[in-house]
C-alpha positions in Angstrom: -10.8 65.7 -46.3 -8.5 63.1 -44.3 -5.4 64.5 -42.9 -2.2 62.7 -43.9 -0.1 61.7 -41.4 3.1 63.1 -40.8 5.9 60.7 -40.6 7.9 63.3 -38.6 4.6 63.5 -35.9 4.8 59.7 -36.5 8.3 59.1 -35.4 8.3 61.6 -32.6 5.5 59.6 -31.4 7.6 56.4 -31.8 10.2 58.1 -30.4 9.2 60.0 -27.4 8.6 57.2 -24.9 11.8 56.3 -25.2 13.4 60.0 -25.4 12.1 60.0 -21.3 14.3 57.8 -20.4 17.2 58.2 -22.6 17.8 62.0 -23.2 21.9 62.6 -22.6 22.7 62.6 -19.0 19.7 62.2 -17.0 19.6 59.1 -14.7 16.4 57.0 -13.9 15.5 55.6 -11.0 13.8 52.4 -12.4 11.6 51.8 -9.0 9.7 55.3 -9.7 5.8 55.5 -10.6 5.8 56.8 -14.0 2.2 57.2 -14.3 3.2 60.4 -15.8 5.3 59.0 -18.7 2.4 56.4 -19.4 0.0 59.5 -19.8 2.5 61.4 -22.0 3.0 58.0 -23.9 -0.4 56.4 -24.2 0.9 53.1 -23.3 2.0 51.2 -20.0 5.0 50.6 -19.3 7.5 48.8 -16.8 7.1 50.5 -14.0 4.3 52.4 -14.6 0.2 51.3 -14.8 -1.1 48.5 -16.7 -0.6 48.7 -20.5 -3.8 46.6 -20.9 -6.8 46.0 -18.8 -8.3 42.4 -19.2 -10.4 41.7 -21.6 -14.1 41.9 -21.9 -14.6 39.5 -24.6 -17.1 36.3 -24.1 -14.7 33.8 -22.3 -17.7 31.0 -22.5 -16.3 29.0 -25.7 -15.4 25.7 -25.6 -11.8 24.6 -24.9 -11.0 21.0 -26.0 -10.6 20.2 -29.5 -13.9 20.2 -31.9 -14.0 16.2 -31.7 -14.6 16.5 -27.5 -11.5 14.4 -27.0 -10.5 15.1 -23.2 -7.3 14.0 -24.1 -6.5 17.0 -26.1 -4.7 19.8 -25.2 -6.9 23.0 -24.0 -6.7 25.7 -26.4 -6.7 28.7 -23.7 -6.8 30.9 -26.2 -10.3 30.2 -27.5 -11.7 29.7 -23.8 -10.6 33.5 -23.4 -11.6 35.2 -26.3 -13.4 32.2 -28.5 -13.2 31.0 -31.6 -9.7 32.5 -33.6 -10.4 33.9 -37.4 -9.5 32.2 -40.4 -5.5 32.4 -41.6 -4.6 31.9 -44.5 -1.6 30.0 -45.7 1.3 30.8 -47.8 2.5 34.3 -48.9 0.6 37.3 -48.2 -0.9 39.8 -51.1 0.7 41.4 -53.1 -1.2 44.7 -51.6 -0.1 43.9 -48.3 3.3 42.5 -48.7 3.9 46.1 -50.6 2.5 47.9 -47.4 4.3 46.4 -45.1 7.7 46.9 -47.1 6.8 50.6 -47.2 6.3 50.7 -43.9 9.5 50.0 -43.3 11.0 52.6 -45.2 9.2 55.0 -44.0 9.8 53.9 -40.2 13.7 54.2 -41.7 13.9 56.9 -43.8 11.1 59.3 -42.8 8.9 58.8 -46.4 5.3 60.0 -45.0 4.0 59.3 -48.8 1.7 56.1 -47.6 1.7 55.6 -44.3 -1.8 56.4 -43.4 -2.9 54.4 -46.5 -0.6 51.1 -46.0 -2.1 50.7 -42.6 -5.5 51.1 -43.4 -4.7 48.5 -46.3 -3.6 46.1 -43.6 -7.0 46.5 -42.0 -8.4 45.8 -45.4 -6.0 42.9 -46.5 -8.4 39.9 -44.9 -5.0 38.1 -43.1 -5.2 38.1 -39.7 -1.2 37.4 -40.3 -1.1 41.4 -40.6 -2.1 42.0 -37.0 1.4 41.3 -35.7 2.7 44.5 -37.5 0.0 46.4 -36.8 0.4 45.2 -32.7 3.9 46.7 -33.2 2.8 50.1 -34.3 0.6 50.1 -31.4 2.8 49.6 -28.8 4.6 53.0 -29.9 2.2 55.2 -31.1 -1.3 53.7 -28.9 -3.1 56.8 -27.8 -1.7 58.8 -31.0 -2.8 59.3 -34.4 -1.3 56.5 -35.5 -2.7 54.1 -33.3 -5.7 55.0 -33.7 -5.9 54.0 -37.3 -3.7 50.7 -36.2 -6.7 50.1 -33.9 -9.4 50.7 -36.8 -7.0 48.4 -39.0 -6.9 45.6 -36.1 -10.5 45.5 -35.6 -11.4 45.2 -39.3 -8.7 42.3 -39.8 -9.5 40.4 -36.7 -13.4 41.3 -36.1 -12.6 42.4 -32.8 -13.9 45.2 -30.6 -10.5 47.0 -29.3 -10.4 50.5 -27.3 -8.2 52.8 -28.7 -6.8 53.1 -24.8 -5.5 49.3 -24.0 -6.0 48.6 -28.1 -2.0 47.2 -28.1 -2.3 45.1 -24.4 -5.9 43.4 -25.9 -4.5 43.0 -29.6 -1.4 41.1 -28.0 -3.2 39.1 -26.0 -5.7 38.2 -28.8 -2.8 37.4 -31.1 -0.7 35.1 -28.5 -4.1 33.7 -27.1 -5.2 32.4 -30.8 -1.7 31.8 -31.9 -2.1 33.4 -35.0 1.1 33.1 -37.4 3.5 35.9 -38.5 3.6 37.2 -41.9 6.3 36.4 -43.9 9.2 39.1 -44.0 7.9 39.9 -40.3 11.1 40.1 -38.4 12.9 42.7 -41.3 10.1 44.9 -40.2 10.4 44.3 -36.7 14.1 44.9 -37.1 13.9 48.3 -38.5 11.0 49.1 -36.1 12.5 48.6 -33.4 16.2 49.2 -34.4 14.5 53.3 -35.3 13.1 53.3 -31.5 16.6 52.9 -29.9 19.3 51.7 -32.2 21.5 49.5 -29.5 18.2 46.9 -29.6 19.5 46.6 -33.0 21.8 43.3 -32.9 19.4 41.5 -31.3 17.2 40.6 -33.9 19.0 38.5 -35.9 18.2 35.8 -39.1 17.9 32.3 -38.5 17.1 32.1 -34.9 15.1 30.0 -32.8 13.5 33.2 -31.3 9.6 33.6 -31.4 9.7 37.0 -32.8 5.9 37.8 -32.3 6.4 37.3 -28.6 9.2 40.1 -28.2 7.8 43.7 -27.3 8.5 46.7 -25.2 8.8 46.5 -21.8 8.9 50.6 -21.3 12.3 51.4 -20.1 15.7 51.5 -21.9 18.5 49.0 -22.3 21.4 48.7 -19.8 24.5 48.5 -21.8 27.2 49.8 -19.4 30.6 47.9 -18.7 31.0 45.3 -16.1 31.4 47.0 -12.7 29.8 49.7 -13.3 27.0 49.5 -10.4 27.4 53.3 -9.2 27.1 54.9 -12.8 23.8 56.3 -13.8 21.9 54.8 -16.7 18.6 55.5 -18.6 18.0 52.2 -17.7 17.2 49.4 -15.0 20.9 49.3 -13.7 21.8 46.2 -12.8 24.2 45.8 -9.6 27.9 44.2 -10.4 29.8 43.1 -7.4 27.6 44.6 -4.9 28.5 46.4 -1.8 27.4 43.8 1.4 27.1 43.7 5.3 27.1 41.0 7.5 24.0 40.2 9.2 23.9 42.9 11.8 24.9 45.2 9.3 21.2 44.2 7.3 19.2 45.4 10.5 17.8 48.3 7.9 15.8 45.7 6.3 12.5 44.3 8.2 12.5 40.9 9.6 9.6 40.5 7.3 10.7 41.5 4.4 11.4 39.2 1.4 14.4 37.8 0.3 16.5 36.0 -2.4 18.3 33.9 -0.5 21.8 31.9 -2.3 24.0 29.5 -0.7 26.8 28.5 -2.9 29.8 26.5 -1.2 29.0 27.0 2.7 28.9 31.1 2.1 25.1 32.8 1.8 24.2 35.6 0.7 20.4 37.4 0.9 19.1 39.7 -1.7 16.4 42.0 -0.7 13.4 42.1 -2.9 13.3 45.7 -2.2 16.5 46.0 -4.0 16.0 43.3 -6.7 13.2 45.2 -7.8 15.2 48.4 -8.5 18.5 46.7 -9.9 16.7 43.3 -11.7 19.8 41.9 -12.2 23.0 41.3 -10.1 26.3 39.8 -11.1 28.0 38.2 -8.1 30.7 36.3 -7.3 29.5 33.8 -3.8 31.8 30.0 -2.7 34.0 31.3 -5.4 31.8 31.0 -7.9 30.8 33.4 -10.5 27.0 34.2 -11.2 24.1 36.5 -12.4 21.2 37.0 -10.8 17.9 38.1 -12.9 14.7 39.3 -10.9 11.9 39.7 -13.2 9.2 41.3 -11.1 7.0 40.7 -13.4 7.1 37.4 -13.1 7.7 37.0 -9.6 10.9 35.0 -10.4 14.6 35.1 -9.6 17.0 32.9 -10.6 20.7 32.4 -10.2 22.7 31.1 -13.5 26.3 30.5 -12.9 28.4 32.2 -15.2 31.9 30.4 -14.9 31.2 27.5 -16.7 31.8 28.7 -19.8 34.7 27.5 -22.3 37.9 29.0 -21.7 37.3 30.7 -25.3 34.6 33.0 -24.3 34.8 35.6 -21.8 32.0 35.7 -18.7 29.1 36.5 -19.2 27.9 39.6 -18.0 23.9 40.0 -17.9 21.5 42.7 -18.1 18.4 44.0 -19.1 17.8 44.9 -22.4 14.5 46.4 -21.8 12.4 44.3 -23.9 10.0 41.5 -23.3 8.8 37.9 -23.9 5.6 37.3 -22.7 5.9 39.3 -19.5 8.9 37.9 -19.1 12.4 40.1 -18.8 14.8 39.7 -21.3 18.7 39.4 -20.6 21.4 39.8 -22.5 25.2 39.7 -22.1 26.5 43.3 -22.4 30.0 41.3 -23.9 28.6 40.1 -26.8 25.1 41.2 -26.9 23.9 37.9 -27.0 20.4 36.9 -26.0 19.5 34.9 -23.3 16.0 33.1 -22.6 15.8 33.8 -19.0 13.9 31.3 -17.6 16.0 28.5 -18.9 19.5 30.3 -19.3 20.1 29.1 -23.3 21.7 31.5 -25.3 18.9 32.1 -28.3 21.3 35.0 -30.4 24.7 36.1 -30.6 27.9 34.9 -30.7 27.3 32.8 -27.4 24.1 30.9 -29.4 26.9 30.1 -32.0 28.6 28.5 -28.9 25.6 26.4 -27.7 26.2 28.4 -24.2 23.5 27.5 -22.1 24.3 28.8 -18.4 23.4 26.0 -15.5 21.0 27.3 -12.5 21.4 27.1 -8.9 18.6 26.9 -6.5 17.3 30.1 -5.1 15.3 30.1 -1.7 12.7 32.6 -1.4 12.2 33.5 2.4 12.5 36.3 4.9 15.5 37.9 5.9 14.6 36.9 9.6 13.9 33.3 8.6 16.8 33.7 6.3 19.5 35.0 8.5 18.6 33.0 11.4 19.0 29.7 9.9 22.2 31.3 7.9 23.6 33.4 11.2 26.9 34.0 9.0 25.1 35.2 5.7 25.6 38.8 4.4 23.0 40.8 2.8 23.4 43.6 0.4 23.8 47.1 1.3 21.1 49.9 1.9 22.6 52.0 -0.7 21.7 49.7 -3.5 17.8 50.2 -2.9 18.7 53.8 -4.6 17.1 55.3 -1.5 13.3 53.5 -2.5 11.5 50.9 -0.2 10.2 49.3 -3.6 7.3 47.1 -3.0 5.6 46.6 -7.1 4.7 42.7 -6.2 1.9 44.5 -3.4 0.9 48.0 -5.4 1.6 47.7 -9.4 1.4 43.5 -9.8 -1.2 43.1 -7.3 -4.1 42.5 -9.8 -2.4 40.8 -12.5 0.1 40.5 -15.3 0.2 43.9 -16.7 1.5 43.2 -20.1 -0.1 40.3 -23.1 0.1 36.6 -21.9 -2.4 35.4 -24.1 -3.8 32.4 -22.8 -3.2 30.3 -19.2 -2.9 27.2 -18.2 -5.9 27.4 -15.5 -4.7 24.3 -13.0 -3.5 27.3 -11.0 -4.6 30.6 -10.5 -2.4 33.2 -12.8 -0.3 34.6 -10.2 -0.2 31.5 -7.7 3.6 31.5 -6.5 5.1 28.1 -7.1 8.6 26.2 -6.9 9.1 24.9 -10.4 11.8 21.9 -11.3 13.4 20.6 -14.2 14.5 17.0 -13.5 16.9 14.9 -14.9 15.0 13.8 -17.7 13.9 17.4 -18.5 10.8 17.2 -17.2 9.5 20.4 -16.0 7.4 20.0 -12.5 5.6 22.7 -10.8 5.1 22.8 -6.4 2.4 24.8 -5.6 3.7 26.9 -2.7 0.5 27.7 -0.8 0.0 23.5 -0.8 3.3 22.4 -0.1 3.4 24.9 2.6 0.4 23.3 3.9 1.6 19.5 4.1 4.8 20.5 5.0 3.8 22.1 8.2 1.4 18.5 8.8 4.1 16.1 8.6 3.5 14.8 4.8 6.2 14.6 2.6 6.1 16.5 -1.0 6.8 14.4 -3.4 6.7 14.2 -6.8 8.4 11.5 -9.1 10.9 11.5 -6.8 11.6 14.9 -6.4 10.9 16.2 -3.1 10.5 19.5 -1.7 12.2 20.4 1.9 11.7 23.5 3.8 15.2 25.8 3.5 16.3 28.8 5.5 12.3 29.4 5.4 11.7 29.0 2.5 12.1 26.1 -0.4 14.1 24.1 -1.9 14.1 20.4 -4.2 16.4 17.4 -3.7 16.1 14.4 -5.8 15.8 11.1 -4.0 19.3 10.9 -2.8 19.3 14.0 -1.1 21.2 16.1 -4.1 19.9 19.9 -4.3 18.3 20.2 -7.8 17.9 23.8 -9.0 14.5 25.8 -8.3 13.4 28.7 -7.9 9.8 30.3 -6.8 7.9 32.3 -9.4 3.9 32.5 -10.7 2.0 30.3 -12.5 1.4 31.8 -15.3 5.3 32.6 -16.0 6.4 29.1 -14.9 3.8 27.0 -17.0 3.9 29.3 -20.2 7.9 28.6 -20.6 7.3 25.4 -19.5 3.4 24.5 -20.8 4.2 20.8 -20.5 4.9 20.8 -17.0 4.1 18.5 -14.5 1.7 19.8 -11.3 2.0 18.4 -7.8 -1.1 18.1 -6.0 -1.7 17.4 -2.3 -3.8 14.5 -2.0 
């Protein structure tokens, strides 16, 4: 006879991953291996092991559109996993739109009357549209009992082959790769999914938003909601550094001549950011030239950026970013702890909030990624930031946890560059997004050639990079992978060395 699930099994499961890092007074250090959580939790996690290995599927099919126009875009999706499964249009069942519903409740209110059943009546429902809330239970409960029957449900809706093990990394991928639609009434589920795992992510998913709500997921750790200024004070979270303590230059001799830095010039006064410590704190907020900023590091994506944060109208107060501890694509996703509003953080628009009511969308300055030797010897009067923010850790995740990959769904990539080549990406004045590749403009740099592209020109900078447009202005850039830059930006432009 076929156990029913209990919904209180259920939600501890839902619950646990996040009880780790959030029980009452414990603080986490967010560069730890937590191999050990990701075996307790049966999914991957931030700083932990991959949450998906790459697929297996058949990657053979045919890209271009059926007619063989090489105009066409690619669809990358079907060159990774083939040909996507039928969706239909309009509203879902009645069956399933009932299931779904209940699901909610009982995510909400603890009824274990139908859980078991309404999932394995997803898997039975013929919409591929289903998937999406199924993918959600998955990235909670994978390796449980209820992911296993999420993962039954997924492979009878989809006609795929998924592991139990990496079933919510593969599902995702799948699901961004093929594009497949959201049901309708998706994000009230969402909402009360995710609003039952940790109640703070609540606000963020709001009505009427230009917000992608397939693409947002759990990165594994939990939100950093502290005040401003409050760098020193422990956190279940990744802790972001406000107004961090800095040395001068022979004050940084802790940190390896060859070790990577951020390095931000702002007003004749530079500053370097060790990746070391970037990696543990993800996000600073500075003030550099008088100016006020933030400073997100997604290690994921190989990427910082600097967004200043004093341009804002007089009406609303600075912006204060953090992490929320959720995830777009492998991408980090920051909010400002003032008004829990939302920002995209590769292009520094506020999507939520009362700052998306305001059309707040935070300009970028250019960010030089370098060595602190390079750095400080071209910059003999920069500072660096202190030892004690590394939290005691010599972090290094771009070499051990990132070295083979993205570890969380990206669906499909553009494949002009490899998925993790490092490039300088521009926006120009028109908007047009244009991507450097580094390894190549390293390359003609160091012969003599000039690296151009529609007049926007990349220069070598405190050993590193930097664009100026064709009267010598500084345009904002920034260094991070491929497959982050041209999925946020999938109509960029690519130089290429001739």
């Amino acid at each position: 006879m076929r156990r029913k699930l209990d919904i209180r099994n259920v939600r501890w499961s839902l619950l646990l991953a996040v009880m780790v890092l959030l029980a009452a007074g414990c603080s986490v250090d967010p560069g730890r291996d937590t191999a050990a959580d990701e075996a307790e939790t049966g999914s991957g996690t931030a700083d932990g092991e991959p949450a998906a290995e790459p697929s297996s599927e058949d990657t053979s099919a045919e890209g271009n559109n059926d007619d063989g126009d090489p105009s066409a875009p690619r669809d990358y999706g079907v060159e990774r996993f083939g040909p996507a499964p039928s969706v239909p249009e309009g509203a879902l069942s009645g069956e399933a739109e009932a299931a779904i519903s209940r699901l909610s409740t009982a995510i909400l209110a603890g009824d274990d009357s139908s859980l078991s059943a309404d999932v394995q009546l997803l898997g039975q429902s013929d919409d591929p549209r289903v998937a999406w809330v199924l993918s959600d239970l998955l990235r909670f409960s994978q390796g449980r009992e209820l992911g296993a029957v999420a993962t039954i449900a997924a492979n009878q809706v989809l006609g795929t082959s998924l592991v139990d093990t990496t079933a919510w990394g593969d599902l995702t991928d799948h699901l961004i790769g093929w594009d497949i639609p959201a049901p309708p009434g998706y994000l009230d589920f969402k909402r009360s999914l995710y609003s039952t795992v940790l109640p703070a992510w609540q606000p963020f998913f709001e009505e009427g938003r230009d917000v992608d709500w397939r693409l947002v997921s759990w990165g594994g750790v939990g939100i950093d909601d502290r005040p401003f200024d409050q760098t020193d004070r422990g956190c279940n979270c990744i802790p972001a550094a406000d107004n961090p303590a800095v040395t001068d230059a022979d004050g940084g001799d802790w940190y390896p001549d060859d070790g990577v830095v951020f390095g931000v010039e702002i007003d004749g006064e530079a500053r370097a950011y060790p990746r070391n410590i970037m990696e543990i704190r993800e996000m600073v907020n500075d003030t550099l030239g008088g100016r006020d900023f933030a400073m997100p590091y997604c290690t994921l994506c190989g990427s910082a950026q600097v967004y200043f944060t004093d341009t804002v109208p007089s009406s609303v107060e600075r912006p204060v970013l953090r992490t929320s501890g959720l995830l777009v694509r492998s991408n980090k996703v920051m909010f400002d702890v003032e008004t829990f509003s939302v920002f995209d953080t590769f292009t520094g628009e506020a999507k939520t909030g009362p700052l998306a009511d305001e059309g707040i969308v935070l300009p970028q300055h250019s960010v030089v990624t370098t060595t602190w030797g390079q750095w400080k010897q071209e910059h003999p009067d920069t500072t660096i930031l202190d030892e004690s923010l590394a939290l005691g850790r010599d972090s290094d995740l771009r070499n051990t946890r990132d070295a083979d990959g993205p570890i969380f769904p990206i669906g499909g990539v553009d494949p002009r560059l490899g998925v993790q080549d490092d490039v300088v990406g521009v926006i120009d004045s028109s908007g047009q997004a244009i991507a450097f590749p580094v390894v190549a403009a390293a390359a003609a740099l160091e012969a003599g050639e000039q690296v151009v592209f529609d007049g926007i020109e990349i220069v070598a900078e405190g050993g590193g990079y930097t664009a100026i447009d064709r009267d010598g202005n500084d345009i904002a850039s920034h260094q991070a992978f491929w497959f982050a830059w041209s999925q946020f930006h999938p109509d960029t432009e690519l130089w290429e060395r001739s």
